[in-house]
C-alpha positions in Angstrom: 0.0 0.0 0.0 1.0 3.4 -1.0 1.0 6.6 1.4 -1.5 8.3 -0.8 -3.8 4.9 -0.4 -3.3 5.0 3.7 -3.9 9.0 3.8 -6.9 8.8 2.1 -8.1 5.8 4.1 -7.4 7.9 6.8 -9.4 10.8 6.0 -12.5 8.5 5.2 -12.1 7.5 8.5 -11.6 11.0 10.0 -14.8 11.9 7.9 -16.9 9.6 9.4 -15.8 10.3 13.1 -16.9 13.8 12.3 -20.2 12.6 10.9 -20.6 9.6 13.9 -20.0 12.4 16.7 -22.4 15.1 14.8 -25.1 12.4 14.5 -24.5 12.0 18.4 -24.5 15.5 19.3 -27.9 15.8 17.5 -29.3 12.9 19.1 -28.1 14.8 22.4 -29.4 17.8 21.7 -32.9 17.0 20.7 -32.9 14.6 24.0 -32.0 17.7 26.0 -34.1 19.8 24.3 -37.4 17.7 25.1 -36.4 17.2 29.0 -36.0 21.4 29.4 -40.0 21.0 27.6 -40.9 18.7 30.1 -39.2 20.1 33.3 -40.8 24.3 32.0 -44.4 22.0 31.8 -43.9 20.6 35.2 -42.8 23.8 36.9 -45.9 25.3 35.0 -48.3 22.9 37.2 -46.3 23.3 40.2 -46.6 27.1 39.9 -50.4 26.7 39.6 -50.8 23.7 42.3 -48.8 26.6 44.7 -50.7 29.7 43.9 -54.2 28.0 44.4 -53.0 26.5 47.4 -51.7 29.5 48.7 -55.2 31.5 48.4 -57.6 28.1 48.7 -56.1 27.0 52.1 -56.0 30.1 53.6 -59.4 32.1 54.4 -58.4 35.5 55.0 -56.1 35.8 52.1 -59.2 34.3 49.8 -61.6 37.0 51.3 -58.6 39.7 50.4 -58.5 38.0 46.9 -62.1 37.9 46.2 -62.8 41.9 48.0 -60.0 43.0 46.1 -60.5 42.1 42.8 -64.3 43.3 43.2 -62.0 47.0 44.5 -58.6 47.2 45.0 -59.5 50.7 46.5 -62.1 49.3 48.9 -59.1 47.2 50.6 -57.1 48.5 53.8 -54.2 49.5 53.8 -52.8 45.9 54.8 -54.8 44.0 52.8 -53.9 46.3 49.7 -50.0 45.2 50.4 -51.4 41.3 50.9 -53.2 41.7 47.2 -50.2 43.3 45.6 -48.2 40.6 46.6 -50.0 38.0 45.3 -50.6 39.7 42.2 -47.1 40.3 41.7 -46.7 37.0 42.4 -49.5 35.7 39.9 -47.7 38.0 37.3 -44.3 37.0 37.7 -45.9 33.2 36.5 -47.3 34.2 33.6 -44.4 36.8 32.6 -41.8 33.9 33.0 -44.3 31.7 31.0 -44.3 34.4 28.5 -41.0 34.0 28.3 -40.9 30.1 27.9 -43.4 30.7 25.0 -41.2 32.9 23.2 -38.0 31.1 23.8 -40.1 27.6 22.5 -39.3 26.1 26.0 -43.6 25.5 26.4 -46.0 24.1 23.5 -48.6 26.3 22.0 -51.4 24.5 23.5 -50.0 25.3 27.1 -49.4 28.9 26.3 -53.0 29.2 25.1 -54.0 27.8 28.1 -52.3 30.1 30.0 -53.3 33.3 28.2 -56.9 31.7 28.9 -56.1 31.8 32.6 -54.3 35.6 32.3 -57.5 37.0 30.6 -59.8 36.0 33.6 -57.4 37.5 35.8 -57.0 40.5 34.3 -61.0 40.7 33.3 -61.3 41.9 37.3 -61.7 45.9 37.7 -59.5 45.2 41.1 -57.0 43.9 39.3 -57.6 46.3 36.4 -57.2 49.2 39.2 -54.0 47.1 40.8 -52.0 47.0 37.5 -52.1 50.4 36.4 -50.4 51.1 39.2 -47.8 48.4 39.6 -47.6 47.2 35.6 -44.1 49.2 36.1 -43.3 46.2 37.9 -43.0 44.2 35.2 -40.6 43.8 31.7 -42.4 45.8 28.8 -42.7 42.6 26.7 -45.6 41.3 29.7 -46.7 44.9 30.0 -47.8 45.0 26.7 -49.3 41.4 26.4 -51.8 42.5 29.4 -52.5 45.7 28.2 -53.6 44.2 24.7 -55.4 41.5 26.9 -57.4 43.9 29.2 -58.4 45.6 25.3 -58.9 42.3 23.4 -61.8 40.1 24.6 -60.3 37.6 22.9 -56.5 37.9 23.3 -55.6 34.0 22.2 -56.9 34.6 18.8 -53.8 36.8 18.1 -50.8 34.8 20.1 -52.3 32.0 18.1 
């Protein structure tokens, strides 16, 4: 065998490494790719299980819910800071879930959902009164999707 025979041989060879580890970084990747969807979905329902269990199992903070997004104004002093808080924490959910939807980290399906869920919270004139004082709160991207959700009665058509 000639060196131009055993170089070339070698290449081939080096060709198909490359190709073999490519074909394994893909598989890798696409592996990854689908545990990050599944581990965004099951943070999702763990951030819902919390928040409902948060206001459900504790009666004060429901009657603070329910008064204050009937009026935010018609709250104390106290239970306006109580309200806030969970509404900024409520927020926070769906801004980081706006954020998984745009990155691709959730399915359509679950966003849609979700912007279901966002236009009966924001459908409140409590929370209505709430958010145009706080909205600052929040990144401009999740300002805007509430602001076009308190306008459109039907804001899922759009994201769709």
């Amino acid at each position: 065998m000639n060196w131009e025979a055993i170089g070339a041989v070698a290449e081939l060879l080096g060709a198909l490494g490359v190709i073999a580890t490519l074909a394994y970084l893909a598989v890798q990747i696409r592996q990854n790719t689908a545990s990050n969807r599944n581990v965004a979905l099951q943070t999702i329902n763990t951030q819902d299980a919390d928040s409902l269990a948060l206001v459900s199992g504790n009666p004060a903070l429901a009657d603070i819910f329910l008064r204050g997004n009937i009026s935010f104004g018609s709250l104390t002093l106290q239970e306006r800071v109580r309200f806030a808080f969970l509404m900024v924490q409520v927020c926070r959910i769906y801004e980081t879930r706006l954020q998984l939807y745009v990155d691709g980290a959730i399915p359509n399906a679950t966003w849609q959902a979700s912007l279901r869920t966002l236009e009966f919270t924001t459908s409140f004139s409590g929370f209505r009164e709430w958010w145009s004082i706080q909205k600052g709160l929040f990144s401009d991207d999740f300002q805007k999707l509430v602001s076009d959700t308190i306008s459109d009665p039907d804001p899922g058509k759009e994201a769709a």
